[in-house]
C-alpha positions as CSV (number, residue, x, y, z in Angstrom):
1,X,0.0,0.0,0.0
2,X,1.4,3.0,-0.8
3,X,0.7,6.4,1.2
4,X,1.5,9.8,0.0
5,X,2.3,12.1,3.1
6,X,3.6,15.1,1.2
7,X,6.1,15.4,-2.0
8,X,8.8,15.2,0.1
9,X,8.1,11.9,2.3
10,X,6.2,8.6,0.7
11,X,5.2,5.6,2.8
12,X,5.2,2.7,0.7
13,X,4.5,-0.7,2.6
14,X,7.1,-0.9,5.4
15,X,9.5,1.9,3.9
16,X,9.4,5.9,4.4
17,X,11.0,7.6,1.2
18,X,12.5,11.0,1.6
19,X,13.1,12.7,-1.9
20,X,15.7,15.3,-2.5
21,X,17.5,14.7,0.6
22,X,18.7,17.5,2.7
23,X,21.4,17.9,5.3
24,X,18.5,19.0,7.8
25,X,16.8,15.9,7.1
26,X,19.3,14.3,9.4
27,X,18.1,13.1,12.9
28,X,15.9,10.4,14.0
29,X,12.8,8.9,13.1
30,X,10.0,6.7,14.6
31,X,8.6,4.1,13.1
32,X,5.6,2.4,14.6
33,X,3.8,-0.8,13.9
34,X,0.6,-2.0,15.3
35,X,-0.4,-5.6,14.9
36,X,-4.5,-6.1,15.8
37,X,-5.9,-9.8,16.8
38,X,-9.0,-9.8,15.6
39,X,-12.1,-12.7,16.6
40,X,-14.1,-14.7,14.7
41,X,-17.2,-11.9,15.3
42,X,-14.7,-9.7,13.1
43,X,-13.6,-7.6,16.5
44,X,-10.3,-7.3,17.2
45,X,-9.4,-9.0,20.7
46,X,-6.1,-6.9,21.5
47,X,-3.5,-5.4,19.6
48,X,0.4,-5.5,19.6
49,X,2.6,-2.2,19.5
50,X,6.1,-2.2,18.9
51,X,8.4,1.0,18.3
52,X,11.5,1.0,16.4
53,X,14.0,4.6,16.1
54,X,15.6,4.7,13.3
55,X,18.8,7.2,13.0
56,X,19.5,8.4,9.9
57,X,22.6,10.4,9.2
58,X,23.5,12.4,6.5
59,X,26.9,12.2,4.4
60,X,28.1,15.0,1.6
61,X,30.8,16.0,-0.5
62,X,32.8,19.2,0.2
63,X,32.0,22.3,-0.1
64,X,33.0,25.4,0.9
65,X,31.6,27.7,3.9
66,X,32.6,31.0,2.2
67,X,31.2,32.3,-0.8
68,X,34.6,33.5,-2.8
69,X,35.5,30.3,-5.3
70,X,38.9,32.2,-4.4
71,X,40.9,33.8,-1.7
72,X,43.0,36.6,-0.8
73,X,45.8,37.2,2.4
74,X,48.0,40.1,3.0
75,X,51.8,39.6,5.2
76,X,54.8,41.2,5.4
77,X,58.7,40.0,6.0
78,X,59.5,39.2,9.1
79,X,55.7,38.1,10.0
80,X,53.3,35.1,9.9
81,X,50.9,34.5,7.3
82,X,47.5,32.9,7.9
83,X,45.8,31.8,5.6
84,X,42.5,29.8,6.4
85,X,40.3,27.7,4.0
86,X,36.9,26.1,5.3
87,X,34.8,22.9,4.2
88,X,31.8,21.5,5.4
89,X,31.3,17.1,4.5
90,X,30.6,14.3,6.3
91,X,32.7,12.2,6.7
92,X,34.5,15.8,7.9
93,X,37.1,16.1,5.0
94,X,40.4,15.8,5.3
95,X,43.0,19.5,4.0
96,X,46.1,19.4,2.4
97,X,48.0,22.8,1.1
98,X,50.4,23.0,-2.2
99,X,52.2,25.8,-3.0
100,X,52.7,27.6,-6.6
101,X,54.4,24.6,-8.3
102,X,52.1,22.5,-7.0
103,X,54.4,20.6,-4.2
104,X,53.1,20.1,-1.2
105,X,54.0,22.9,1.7
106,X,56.6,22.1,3.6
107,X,57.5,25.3,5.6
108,X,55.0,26.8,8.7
109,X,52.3,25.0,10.7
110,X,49.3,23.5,9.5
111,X,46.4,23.6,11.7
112,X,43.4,21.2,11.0
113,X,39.8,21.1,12.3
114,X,36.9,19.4,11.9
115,X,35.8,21.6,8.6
116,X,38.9,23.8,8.6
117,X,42.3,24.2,7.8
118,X,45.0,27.1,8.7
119,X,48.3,27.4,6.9
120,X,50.6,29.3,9.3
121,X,53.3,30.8,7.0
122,X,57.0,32.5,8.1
123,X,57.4,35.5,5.6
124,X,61.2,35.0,5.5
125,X,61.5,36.4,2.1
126,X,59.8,38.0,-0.4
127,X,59.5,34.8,-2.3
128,X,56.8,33.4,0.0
129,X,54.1,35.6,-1.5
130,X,51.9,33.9,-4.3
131,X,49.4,31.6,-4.6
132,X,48.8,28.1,-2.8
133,X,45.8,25.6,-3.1
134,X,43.9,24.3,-0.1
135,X,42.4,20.7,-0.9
136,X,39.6,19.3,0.9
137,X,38.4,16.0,0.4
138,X,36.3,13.3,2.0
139,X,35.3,9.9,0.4
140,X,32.7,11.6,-2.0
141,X,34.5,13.9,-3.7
142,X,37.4,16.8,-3.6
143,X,37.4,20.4,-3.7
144,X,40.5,22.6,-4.6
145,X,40.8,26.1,-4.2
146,X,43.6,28.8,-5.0
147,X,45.0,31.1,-2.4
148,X,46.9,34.6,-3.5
149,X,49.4,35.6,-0.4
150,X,50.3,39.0,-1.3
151,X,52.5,41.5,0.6
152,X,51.0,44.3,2.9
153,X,52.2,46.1,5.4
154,X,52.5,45.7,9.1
155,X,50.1,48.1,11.4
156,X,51.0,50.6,13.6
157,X,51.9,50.2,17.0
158,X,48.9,51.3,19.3
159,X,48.9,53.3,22.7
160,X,47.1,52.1,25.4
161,X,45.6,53.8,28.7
162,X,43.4,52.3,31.8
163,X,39.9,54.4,32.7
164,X,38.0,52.1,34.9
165,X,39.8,49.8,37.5
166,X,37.2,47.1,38.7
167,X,38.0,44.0,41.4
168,X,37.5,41.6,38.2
169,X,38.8,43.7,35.2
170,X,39.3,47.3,33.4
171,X,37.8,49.6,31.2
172,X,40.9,50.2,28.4
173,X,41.5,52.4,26.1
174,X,43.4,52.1,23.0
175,X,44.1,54.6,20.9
176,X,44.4,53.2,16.8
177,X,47.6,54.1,15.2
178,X,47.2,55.2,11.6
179,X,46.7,52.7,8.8
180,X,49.2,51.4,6.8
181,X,49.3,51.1,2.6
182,X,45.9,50.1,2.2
183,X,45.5,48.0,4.8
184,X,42.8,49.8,7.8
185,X,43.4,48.7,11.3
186,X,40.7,45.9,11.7
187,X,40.8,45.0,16.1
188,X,43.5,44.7,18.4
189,X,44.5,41.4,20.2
190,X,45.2,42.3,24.3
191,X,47.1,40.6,26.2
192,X,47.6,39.9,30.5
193,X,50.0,38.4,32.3
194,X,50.6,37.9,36.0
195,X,53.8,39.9,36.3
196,X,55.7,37.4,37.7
197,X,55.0,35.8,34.1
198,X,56.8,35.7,30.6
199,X,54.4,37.3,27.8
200,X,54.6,33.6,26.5
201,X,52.7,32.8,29.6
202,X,49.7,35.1,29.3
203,X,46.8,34.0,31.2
204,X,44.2,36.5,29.0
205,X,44.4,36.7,25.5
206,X,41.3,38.4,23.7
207,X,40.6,39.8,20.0
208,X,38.6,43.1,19.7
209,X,37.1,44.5,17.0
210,X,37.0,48.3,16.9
211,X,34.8,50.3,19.0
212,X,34.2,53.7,18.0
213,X,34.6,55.1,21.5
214,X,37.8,52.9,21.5
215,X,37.4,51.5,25.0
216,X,37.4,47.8,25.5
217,X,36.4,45.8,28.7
218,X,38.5,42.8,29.6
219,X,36.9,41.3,32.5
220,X,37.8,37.3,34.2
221,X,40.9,39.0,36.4
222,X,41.5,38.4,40.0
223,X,40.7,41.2,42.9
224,X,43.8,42.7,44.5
225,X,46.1,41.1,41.8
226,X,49.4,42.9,39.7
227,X,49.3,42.4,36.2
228,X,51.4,43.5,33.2
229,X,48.8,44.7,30.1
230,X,49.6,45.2,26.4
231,X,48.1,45.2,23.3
232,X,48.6,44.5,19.3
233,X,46.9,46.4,16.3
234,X,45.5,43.5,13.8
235,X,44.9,44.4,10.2
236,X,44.9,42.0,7.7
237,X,48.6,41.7,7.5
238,X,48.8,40.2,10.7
239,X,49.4,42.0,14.2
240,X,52.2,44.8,15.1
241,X,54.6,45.5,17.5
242,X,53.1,45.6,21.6
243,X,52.3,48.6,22.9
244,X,53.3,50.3,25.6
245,X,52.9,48.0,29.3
246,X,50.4,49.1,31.4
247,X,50.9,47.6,35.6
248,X,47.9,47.1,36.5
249,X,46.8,46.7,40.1
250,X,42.9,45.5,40.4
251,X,40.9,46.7,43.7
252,X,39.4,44.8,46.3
253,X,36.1,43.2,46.5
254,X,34.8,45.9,48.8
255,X,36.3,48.8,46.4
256,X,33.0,49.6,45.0
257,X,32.4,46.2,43.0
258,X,32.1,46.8,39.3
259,X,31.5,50.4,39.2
260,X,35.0,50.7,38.8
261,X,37.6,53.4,40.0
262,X,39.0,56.7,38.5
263,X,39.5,60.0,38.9
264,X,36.5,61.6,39.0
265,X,35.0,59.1,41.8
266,X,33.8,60.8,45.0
267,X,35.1,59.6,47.9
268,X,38.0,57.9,49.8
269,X,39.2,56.1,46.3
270,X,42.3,55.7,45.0
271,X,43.4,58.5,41.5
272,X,45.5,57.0,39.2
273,X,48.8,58.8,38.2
274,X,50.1,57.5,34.9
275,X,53.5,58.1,33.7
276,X,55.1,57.5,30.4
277,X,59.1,56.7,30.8
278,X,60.7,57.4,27.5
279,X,63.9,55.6,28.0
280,X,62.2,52.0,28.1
281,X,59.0,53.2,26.5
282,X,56.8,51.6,29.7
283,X,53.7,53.2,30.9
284,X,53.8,53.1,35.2
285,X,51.0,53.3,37.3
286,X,50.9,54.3,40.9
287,X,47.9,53.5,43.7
288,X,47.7,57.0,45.6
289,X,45.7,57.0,48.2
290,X,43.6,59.8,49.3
């Protein structure tokens, strides 16, 4: 017997046919049977009910997540290059990267996820710049797509200045250096570290994207804590040089809890005095109290 339920799903005896499968079609599905007993009087005595769940999951091809068939990255000498290509398959596909002559890279760090790939690229030379493919490939096919790696510029260096101190955090601001080439300044990447630390132990790393009032809130800190702050200009070139170092000293739990401190606060509260020493280009901060 065959039952239509819409265009898209037929019953047909003991089978449920899906046409022109989807990727949201995946999940699972009940089927149900019912068995009746019926008398001699033509009644049925009982009937039998038995559930089965049937998971149904979905495999595909490649194909990309972006919309550009190509892609282009900026770097300069002396930097790192990333340049990311993304894939959605199932199975999840496997990347691979070849440069211009079509060899497979051998120079950087390849970083592979589930549907995406990064090629982490050392501009050692000006011979680095061109084009590479990213591959990505699962059991049902391949996609291949060309990269250009051209040269830009690195950004400006950017200046950075506390105005709200809070037991947990700070209100920063960060002042955006002027672009370079044709390249606009796109975020800034801060970074904390306990000052006790290295910079390659930083326990707060976090990407920004520009605010047009150009103060940023970095919050997850510890009250009553020392720590060293900087932070890097990103364009698409990759990140500059670190800014000046902020010391940063957050307040106590009882220091008026996230309403932060600063100058203009009323009250027995501390005023920060900031200080730029030229000869080792460090900003200082002092806790005066009133």
């Amino acid at each position: 017997e065959v039952s239509h339920i819409n265009s898209k799903y037929e019953v047909d005896g003991t089978d449920l046919i899906i046409r022109n499968m989807e990727r949201e079609d995946e999940g699972s599905y009940l089927c149900k049977a019912v068995q009746n007993v019926v008398g001699e009087d033509g009644t049925i005595k009982y009937s039998d009910f038995k559930d089965l769940v049937i998971d149904l999951k979905i495999e595909q091809s490649p194909e990309w997540l972006d919309d550009q068939v190509g892609g282009q990255f900026y770097g300069y000498v002396t930097g790192i290059a990333n340049l990311t290509c993304q894939a959605e398959a199932e199975p999840p596909p496997t990347f691979r990267w070849l440069d211009a002559e079509n060899i497979p890279v051998s120079s950087g760090k390849i970083v592979n996820e589930d549907y995406k790939s990064v090629l982490m690229l050392p501009v050692v030379h000006h011979a680095v710049f061109g084009a590479y493919t990213c591959i990505a490939e699962n059991i049902h096919g391949k996609l291949e797509k060309v990269l250009m790696l051209t040269e830009g510029a690195k950004p400006g260096t950017p200046h950075i200045n506390p105005l709200k101190i809070f037991p947990d955090g700070l209100d920063l601001y960060i002042e955006e250096p002027q672009a370079e080439m044709f390249l606009r300044i796109e975020g800034f990447q801060v970074e904390i570290k306990e000052i006790n630390k290295s910079w390659d132990q930083v326990i707060f790393l976090k990407n920004f994207i520009l605010d047009k009032k150009n103060v940023y809130n970095l919050d997850g800190l510890h009250h009553n804590t020392f720590y060293h702050v900087r932070a890097k200009s990103r364009n698409k070139a990759g990140l500059s040089d670190a800014s000046n170092i902020i010391y940063l000293h957050t307040t106590g739990l009882n220091a008026y809890p996230r309403l932060g401190l600063s100058s203009r606060a009323s009250g027995p509260v501390s005023i920060l005095v900031i200080r730029t020493c030229p000869a080792v280009m460090l900003t200082l901060i002092w806790l005066i109290s009133m």
